[in-house]
C-alpha beads as a LAMMPS data file, in Angstrom:
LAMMPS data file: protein, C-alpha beads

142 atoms
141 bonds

1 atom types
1 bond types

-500.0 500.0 xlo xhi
-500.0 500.0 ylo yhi
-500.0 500.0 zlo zhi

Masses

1 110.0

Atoms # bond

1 1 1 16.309 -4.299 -4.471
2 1 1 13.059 -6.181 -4.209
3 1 1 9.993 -5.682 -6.150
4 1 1 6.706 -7.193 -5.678
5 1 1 3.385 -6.827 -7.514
6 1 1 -0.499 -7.864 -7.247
7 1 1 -3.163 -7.475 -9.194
8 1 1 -7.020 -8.205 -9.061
9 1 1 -10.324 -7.443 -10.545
10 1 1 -12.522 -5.911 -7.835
11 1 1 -16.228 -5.768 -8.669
12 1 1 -17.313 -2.214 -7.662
13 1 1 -16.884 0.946 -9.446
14 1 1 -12.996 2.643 -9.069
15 1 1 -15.008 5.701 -7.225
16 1 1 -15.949 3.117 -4.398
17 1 1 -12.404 1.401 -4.519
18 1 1 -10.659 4.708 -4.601
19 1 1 -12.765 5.897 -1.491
20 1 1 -11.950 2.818 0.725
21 1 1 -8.027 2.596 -0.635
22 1 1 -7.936 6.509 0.796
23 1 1 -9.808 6.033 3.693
24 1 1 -7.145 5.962 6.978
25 1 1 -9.918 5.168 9.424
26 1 1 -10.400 1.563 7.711
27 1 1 -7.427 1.276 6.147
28 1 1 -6.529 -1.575 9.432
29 1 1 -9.532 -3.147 8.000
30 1 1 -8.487 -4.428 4.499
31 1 1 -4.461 -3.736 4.698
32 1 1 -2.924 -7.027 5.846
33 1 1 0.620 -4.525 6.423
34 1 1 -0.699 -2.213 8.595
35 1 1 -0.629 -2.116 12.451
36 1 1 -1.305 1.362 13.387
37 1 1 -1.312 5.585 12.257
38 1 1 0.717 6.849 15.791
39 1 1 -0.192 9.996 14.922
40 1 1 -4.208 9.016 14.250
41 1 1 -5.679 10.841 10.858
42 1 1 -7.018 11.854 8.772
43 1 1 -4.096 12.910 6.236
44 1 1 -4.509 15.262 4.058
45 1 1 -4.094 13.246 0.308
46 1 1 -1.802 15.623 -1.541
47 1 1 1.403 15.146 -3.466
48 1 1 4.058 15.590 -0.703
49 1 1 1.905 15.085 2.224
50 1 1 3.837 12.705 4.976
51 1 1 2.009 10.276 7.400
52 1 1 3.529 7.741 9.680
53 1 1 2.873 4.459 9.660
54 1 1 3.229 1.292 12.105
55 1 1 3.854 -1.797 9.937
56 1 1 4.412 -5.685 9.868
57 1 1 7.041 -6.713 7.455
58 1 1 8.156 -10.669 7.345
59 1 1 6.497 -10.922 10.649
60 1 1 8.595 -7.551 12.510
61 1 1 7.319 -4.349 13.135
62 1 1 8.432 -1.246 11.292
63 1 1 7.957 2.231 11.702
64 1 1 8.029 3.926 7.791
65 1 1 7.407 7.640 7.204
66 1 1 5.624 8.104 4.495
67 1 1 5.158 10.776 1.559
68 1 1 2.576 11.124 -0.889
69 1 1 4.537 11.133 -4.695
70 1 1 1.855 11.145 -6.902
71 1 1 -1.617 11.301 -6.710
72 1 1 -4.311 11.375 -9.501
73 1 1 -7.411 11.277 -7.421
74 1 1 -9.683 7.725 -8.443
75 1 1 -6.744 6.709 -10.321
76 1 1 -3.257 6.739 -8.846
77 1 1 -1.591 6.765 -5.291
78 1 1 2.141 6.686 -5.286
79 1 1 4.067 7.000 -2.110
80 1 1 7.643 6.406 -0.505
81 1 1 8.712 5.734 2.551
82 1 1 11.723 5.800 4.880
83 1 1 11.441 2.803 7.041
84 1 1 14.001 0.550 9.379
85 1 1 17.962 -0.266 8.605
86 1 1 17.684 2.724 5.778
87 1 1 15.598 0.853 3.362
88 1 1 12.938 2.901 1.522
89 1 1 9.577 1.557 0.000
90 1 1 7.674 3.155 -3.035
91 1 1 4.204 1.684 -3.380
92 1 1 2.223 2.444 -6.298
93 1 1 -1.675 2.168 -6.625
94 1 1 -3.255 2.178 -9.643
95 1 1 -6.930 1.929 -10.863
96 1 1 -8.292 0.685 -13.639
97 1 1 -12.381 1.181 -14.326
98 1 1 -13.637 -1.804 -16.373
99 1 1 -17.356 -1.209 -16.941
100 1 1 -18.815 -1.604 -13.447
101 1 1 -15.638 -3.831 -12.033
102 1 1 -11.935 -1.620 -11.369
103 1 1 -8.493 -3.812 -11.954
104 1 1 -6.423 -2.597 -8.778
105 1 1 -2.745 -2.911 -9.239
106 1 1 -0.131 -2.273 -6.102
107 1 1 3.331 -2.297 -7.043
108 1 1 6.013 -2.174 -4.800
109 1 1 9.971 -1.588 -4.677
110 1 1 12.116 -1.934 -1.738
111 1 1 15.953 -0.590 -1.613
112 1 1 18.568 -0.158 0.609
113 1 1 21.671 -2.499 1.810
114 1 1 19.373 -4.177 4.433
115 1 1 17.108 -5.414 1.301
116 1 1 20.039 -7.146 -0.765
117 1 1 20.396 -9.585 2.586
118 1 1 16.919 -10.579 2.827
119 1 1 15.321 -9.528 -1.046
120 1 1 14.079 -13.218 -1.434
121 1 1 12.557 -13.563 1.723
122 1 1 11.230 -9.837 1.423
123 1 1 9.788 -10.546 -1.854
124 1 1 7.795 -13.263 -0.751
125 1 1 6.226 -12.230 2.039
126 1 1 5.509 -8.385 0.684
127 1 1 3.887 -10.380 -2.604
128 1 1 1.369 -12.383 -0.080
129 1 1 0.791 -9.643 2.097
130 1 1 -0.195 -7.584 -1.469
131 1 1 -2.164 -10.176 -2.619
132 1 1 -3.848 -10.756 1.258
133 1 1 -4.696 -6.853 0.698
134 1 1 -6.324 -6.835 -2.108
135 1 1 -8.885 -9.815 -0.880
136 1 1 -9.502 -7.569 1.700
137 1 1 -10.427 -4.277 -0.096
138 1 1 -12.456 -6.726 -2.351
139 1 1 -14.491 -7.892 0.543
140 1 1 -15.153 -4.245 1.575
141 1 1 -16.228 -3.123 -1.103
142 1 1 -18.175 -5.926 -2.348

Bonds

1 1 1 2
2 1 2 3
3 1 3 4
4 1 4 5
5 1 5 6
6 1 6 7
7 1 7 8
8 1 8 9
9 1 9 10
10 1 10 11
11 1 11 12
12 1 12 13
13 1 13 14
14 1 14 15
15 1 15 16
16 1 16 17
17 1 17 18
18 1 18 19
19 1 19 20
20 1 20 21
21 1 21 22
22 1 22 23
23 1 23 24
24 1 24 25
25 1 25 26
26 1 26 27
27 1 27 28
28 1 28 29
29 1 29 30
30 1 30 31
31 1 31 32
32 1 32 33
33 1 33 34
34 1 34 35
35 1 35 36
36 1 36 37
37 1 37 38
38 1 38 39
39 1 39 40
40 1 40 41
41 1 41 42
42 1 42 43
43 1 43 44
44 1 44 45
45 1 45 46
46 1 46 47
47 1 47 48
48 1 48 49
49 1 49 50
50 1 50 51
51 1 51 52
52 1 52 53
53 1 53 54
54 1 54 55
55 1 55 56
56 1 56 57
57 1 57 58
58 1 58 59
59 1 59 60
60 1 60 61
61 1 61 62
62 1 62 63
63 1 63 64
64 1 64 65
65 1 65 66
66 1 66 67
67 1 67 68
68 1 68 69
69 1 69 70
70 1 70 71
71 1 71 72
72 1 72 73
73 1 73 74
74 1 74 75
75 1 75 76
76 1 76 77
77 1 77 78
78 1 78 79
79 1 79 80
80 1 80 81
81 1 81 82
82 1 82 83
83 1 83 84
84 1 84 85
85 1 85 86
86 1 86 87
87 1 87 88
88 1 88 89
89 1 89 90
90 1 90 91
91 1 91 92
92 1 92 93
93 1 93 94
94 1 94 95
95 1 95 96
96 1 96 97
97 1 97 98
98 1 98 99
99 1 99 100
100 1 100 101
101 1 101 102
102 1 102 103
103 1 103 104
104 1 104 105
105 1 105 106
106 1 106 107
107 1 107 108
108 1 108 109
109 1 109 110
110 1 110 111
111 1 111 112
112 1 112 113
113 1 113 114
114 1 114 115
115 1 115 116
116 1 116 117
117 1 117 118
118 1 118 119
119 1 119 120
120 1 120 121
121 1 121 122
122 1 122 123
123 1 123 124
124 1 124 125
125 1 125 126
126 1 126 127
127 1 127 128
128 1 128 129
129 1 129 130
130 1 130 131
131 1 131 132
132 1 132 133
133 1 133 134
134 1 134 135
135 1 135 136
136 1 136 137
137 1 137 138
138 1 138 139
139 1 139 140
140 1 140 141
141 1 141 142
């Protein structure tokens, strides 16, 4: 298993954060993962809802099916996906308000027999992209 976590203050209200985190036309635009929706959008954002999603992971594509797990609109996006080599991902997104500012927190767990082989490596380069992510919903919504 590999987990990775980032965090950051973002200085717009969670309604504006929540709107561009949700938003699949942009989400290229700030989410240093993604490559591509194959199936284009929008999604409907509903607890179990499934999307497809072209990736980059340590520098290789991946194809992960996605399924919305939890969902507290403005406050919470949890999904899991089923991606290459029978791992599965679970990212969490939580929001925070703090006055006019929202603390963002994406928290992520990888598993699977593939991820024991590479969990350092994984680790690493899932915690940059995170933290590459979250300077670029920032930036849009600044």
């Amino acid at each position: 298993m590999a987990e990775v976590t980032a965090q950051a203050r973002i200085e717009a209200p969670a309604g504006t954060v929540w709107d561009r985190l949700t938003d699949f036309d942009t989400y290229g635009e700030w989410n240093a993962t993604h490559t591509a929706f194959p199936r284009g959008g929008p999604f409907p954002l509903e607890v179990g809802a499934g999307y497809e999603e072209h990736m980059k992971l340590m520098g290789f594509p991946a194809e992960v099916a996605w399924t919305v797990r939890e969902l507290e609109p403005g406050r919470l996006l949890g999904i899991e996906g089923k991606g290459p080599m029978g791992v599965t991902l679970m990212m969490r997104y939580t929001l925070t308000p703090d006055g006019s500012a929202t603390e963002v927190r994406i928290a992520g767990t990888f598993t699977g027999a593939a991820v024991s082989l590479m969990a350092g490596k994984l680790r690493d380069s899932a915690g940059a992209a995170l933290h590459e992510s979250l300077r670029g919903l920032a930036a849009l919504v600044a």
